[in-house]
N, C-alpha and C positions, 0 to 999 in steps of 0.2 A: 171760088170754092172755099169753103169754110176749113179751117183746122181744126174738125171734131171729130170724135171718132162717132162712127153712126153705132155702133153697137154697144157702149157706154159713159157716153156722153164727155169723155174725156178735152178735155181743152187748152189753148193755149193760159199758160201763168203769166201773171207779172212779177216780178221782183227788184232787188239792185245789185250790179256789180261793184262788189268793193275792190278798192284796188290795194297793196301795200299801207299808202297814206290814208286811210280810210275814207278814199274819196267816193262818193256812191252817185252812179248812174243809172236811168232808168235801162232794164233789159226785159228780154221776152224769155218765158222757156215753154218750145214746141213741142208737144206731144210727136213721140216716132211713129206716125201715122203709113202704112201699107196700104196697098192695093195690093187687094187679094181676091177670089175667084172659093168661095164658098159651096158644096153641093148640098140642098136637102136631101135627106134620104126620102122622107115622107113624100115632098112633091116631084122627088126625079127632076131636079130643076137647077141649076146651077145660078149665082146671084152674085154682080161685081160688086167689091165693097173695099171701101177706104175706113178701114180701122187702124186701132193701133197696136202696137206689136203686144202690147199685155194682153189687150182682148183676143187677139189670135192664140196665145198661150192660153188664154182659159177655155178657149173654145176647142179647143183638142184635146185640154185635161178634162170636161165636162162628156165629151165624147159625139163629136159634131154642133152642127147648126141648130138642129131640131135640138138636141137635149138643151145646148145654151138657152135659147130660146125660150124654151119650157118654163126654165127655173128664172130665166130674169124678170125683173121689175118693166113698167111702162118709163121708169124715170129719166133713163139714158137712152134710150131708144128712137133712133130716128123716126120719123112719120115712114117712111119709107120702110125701116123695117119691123115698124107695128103693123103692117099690110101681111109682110110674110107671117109674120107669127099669127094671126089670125086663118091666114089661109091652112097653117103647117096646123091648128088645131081645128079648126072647121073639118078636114081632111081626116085628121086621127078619130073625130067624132061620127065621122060617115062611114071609117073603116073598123068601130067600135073598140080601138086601139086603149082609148082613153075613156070615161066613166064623166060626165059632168059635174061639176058639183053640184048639190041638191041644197 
């Protein structure tokens, strides 16, 4: 299993640990990656997902799944949850929630 967050693409770094003597070693710095348990409202559907604790913060101040969703890019986004966000708007398009662009 990969250490990315699937909701914005956050990743493992590299960098070096210096020590006192300024000795510098290769290290890693890991995204604090969750498992977490997401609900759409739009689709009534609940969705496992390993993000990381920033995304979970912005996805509560945005005001769930569906709004995150809404307003994010394709860039960070797992393939996985470019499925829901098409279903969560295909859904608001059929329930005329939402306006197409023209």
């Amino acid at each position: 299993m990969s250490r990315t967050c699937e909701l914005t693409g956050k990743s493992v770094q590299y960098g070096n640990s210096v020590s006192h003597a300024k000795n510098k070693t290769r290290r890693r710095f890991l995204p604090n990656l969750c498992d977490v348990t997401l609900i759409s409202e739009t689709l009534c559907h609940s969705y496992r997902l390993r993000i990381s604790a920033h995304a979970l913060r912005s996805v509560e101040h945005r005001g769930g799944l569906d709004a995150f969703l809404m307003k994010a890019g394709k860039k960070g986004l797992s393939k996985r949850v470019c499925l829901i966000k098409r279903q969560i708007i295909r859904n608001q398009i059929i329930r005329n929630k939402i306006v197409p662009a023209a």
